[in-house]
C-alpha positions as a Markdown table, in Angstrom:
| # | Residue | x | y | z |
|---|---|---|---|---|
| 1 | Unk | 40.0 | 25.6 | -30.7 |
| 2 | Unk | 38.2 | 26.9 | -27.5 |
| 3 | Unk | 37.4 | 30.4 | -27.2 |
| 4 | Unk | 39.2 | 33.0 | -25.3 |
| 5 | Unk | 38.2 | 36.1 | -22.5 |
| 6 | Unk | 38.7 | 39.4 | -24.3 |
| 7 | Unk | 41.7 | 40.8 | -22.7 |
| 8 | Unk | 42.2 | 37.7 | -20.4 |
| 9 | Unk | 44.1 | 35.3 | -21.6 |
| 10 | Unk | 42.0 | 32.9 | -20.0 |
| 11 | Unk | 39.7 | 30.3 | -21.9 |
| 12 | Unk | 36.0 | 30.6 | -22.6 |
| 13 | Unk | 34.7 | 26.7 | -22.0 |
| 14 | Unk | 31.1 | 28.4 | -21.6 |
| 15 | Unk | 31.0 | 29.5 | -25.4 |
| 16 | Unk | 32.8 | 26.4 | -26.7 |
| 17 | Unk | 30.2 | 24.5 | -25.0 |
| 18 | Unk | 27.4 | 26.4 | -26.7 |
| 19 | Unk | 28.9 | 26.3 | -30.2 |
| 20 | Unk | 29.2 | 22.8 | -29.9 |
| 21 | Unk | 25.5 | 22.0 | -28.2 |
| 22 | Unk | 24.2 | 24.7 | -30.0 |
| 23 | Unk | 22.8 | 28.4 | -28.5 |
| 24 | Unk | 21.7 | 29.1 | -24.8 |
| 25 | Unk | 18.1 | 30.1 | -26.6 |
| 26 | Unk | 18.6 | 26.2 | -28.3 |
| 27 | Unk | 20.3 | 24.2 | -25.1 |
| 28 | Unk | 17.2 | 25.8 | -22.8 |
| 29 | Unk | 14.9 | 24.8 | -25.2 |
| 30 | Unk | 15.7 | 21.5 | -25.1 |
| 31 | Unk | 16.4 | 21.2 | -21.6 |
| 32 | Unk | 12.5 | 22.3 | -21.1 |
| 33 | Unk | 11.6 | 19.9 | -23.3 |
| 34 | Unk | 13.2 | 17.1 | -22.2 |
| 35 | Unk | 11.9 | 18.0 | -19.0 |
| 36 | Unk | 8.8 | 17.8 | -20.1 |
| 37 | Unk | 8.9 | 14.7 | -22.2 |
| 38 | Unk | 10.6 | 13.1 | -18.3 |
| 39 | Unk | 7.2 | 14.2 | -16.8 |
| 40 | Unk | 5.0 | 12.7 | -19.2 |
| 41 | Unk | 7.3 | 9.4 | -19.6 |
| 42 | Unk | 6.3 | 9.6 | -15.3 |
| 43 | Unk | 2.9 | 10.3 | -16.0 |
| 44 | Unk | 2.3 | 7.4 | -18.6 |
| 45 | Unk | 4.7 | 5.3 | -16.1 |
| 46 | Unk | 2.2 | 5.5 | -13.4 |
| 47 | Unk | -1.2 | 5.7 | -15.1 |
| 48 | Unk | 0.2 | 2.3 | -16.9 |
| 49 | Unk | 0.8 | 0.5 | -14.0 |
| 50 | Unk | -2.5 | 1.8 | -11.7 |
| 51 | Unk | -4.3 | 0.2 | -15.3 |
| 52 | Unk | -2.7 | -2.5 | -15.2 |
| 53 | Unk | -3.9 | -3.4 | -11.6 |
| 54 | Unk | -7.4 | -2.3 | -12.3 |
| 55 | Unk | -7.6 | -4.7 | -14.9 |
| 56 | Unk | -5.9 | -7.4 | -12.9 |
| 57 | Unk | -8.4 | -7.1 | -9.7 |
| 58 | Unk | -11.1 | -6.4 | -12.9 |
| 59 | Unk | -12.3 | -3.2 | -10.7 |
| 60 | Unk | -14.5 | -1.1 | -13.0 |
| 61 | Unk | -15.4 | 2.8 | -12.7 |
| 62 | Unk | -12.9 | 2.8 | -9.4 |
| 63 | Unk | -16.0 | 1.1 | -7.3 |
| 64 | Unk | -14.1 | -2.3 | -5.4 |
| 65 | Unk | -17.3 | -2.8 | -3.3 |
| 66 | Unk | -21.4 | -1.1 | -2.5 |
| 67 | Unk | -23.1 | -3.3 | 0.4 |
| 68 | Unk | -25.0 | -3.3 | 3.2 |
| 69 | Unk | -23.7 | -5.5 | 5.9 |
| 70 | Unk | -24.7 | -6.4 | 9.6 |
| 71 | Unk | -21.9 | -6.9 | 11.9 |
| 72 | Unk | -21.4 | -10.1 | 13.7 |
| 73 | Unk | -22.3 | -11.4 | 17.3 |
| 74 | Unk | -18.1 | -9.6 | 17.7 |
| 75 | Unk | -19.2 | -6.5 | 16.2 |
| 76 | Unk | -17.2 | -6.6 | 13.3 |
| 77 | Unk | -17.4 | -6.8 | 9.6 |
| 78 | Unk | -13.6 | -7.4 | 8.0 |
| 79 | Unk | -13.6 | -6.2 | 4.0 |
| 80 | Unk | -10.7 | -7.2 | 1.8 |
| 81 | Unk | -9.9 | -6.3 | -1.7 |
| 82 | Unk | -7.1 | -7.5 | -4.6 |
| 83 | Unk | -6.6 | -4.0 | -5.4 |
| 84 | Unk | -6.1 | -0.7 | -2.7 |
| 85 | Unk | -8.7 | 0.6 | -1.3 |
| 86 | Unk | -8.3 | 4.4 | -1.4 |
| 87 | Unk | -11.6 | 5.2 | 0.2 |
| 88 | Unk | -15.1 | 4.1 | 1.6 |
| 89 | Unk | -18.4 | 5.4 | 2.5 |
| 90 | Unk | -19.7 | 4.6 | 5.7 |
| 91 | Unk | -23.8 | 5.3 | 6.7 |
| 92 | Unk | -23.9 | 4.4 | 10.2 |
| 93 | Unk | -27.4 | 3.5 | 10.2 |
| 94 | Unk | -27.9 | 3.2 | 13.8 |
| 95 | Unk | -29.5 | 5.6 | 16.2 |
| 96 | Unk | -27.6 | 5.6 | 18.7 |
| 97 | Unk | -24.3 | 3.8 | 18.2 |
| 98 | Unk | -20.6 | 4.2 | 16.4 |
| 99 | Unk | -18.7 | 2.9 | 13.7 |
| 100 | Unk | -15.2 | 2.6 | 13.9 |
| 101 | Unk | -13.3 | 2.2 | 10.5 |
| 102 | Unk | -9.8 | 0.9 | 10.4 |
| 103 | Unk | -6.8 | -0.3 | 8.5 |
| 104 | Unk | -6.0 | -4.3 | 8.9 |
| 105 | Unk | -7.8 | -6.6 | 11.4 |
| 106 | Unk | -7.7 | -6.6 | 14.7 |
| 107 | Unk | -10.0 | -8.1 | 17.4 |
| 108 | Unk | -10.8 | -4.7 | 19.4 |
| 109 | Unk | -11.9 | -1.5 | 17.6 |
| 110 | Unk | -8.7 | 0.9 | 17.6 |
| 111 | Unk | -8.7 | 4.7 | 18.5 |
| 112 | Unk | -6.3 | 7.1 | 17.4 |
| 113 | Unk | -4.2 | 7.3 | 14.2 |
| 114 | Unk | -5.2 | 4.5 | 11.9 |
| 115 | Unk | -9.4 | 5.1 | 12.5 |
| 116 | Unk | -11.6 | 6.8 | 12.1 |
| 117 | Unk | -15.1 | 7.1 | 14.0 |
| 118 | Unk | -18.3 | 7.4 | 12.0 |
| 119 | Unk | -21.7 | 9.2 | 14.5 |
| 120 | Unk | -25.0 | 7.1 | 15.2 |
| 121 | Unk | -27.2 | 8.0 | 11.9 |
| 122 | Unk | -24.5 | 10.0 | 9.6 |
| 123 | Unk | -22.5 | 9.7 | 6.7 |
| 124 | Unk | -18.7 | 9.8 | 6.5 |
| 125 | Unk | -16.2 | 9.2 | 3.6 |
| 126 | Unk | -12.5 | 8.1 | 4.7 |
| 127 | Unk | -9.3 | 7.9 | 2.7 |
| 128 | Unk | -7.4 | 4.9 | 4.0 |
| 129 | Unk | -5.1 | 3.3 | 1.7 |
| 130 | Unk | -5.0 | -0.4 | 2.5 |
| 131 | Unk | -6.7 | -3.7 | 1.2 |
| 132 | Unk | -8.0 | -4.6 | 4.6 |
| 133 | Unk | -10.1 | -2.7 | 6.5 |
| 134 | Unk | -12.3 | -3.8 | 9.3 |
| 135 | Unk | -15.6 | -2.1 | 10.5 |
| 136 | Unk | -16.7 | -2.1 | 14.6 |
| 137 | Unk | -19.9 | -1.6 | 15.6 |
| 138 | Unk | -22.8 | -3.2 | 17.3 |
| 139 | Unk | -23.8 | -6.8 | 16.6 |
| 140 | Unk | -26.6 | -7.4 | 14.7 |
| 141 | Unk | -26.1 | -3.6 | 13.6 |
| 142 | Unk | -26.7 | -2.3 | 10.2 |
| 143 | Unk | -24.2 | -0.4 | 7.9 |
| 144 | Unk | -24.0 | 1.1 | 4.4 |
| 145 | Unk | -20.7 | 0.9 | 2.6 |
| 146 | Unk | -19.1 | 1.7 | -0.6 |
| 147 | Unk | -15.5 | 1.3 | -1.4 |
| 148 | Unk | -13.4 | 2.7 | -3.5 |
| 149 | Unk | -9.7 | 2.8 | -5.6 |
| 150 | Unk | -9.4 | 6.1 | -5.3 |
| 151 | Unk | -9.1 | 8.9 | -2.3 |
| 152 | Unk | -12.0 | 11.3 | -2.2 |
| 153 | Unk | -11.0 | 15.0 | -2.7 |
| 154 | Unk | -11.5 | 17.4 | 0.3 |
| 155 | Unk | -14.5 | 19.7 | -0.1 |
| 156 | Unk | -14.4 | 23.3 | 0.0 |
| 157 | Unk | -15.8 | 24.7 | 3.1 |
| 158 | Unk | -16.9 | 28.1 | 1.4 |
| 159 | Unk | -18.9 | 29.1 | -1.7 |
């Protein structure tokens, strides 16, 4: 028997709904919790399958690559991985020239979206997300690298 409106006539589908599924307090109880057990169920979902590629490519401590290259008489040094790279460390360690990173291979350094320009004698960490990147510099040039699975995290300009 549904419940009625006082002095309406008209049926109260709200309250038979509750004293079936139980009280507001209980239905918003478990609607948060089930929420909550959907985000975790996401969580482990993810953190499962980034695992499972780690272990695949055998990558340990999120570290795909540390080397110190020269570039070849093109100017180029082309770095693939089996698993995403999410970031690499690039020491220029040149006095006087640049290095160019980029996503994918390519036979001229590219400028704009997609690279990104590392200064003669600095250090620069990049976020790409790709498992080919290419470096351009200057043959028989020097460079530092470390890549990794993961993006770095920005850094906080004040203290």
């Amino acid at each position: 028997m549904e419940g009625h409106v006082a002095g309406t006539g008209q049926a109260d589908t709200a309250s038979h709904e509750y004293r079936v599924g139980g009280t507001v307090s209980e239905i918003t109880t478990t609607q948060q919790l089930a929420a909550e057990l959907l985000g975790e169920l996401r969580y482990v979902r993810a953190h499962t399958s980034r695992t499972a590629e780690l272990l695949a490519t055998g990558v340990k401590n999120n570290v795909l690559e540390v080397a110190t290259a020269t570039f070849n008489t093109d100017g180029v040094i082309s770095l693939g991985w089996s698993a995403v790279c999410g970031s690499i460390t690039v020491r220029n360690l040149s006095s006087s020239s640049t290095v160019t990173v980029a996503s994918g291979p390519a036979s001229v350094a590219p400028a704009g979206i997609g690279s990104w320009t590392v200064p003669a004698s600095t250090c620069d960490v990049v976020n790409v997300n790709a498992r080919v990147l290419t470096l351009y510099g200057t043959a028989g040039q020097k460079v530092c690298y470390q890549a990794f699975t993961i993006g770095a995290r920005p850094e906080s300009s004040g203290s």
